[in-house]
C-alpha positions, 0 to 999 in steps of 0.5 A: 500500500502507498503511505498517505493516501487511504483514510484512518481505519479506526473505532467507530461508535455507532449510536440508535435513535432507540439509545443503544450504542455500539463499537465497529470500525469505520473511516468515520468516529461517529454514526448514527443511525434509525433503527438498529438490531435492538429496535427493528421489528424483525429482530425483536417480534414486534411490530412497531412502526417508524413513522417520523413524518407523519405520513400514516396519519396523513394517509388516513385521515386522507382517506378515512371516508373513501371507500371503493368508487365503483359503489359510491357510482352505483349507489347514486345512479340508482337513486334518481331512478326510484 
């Protein structure tokens, strides 16, 4: 290998949103990261969802009163008739 061209390879703390901390070895001191082996639902049987933006409850209150189109359709063809 040539001297003074590749990165320092050293210790790396790795830390969770969750609290939990680890060692490794990296070209960075410190990463940080969402989910790790102690919070993430495939390790721990759980299912939990990471949800930061808000985008589930978006997604429902979008949608809590649609329902299929094609009924909404059928329904309201029906109704002038009788």
């Amino acid at each position: 290998m040539k001297d003074g061209i590749h990165p320092n390879y050293g210790l790396t703390v790795v830390r969770c949103g969750c609290g939990n901390t680890f060692s490794t070895r990296s070209t960075v001191p410190e990463i940080k990261v969402d989910i790790c082996n102690v919070c993430h639902p495939f390790f721990t049987g759980k299912l939990k969802f990471v949800d930061t933006a808000g985008r589930i409850e978006k997604f429902k209150n979008k949608f809590a009163g649609a329902g299929y189109a094609s009924l909404k359709k059928k329904k309201a063809a029906e109704a002038p008739a009788s």
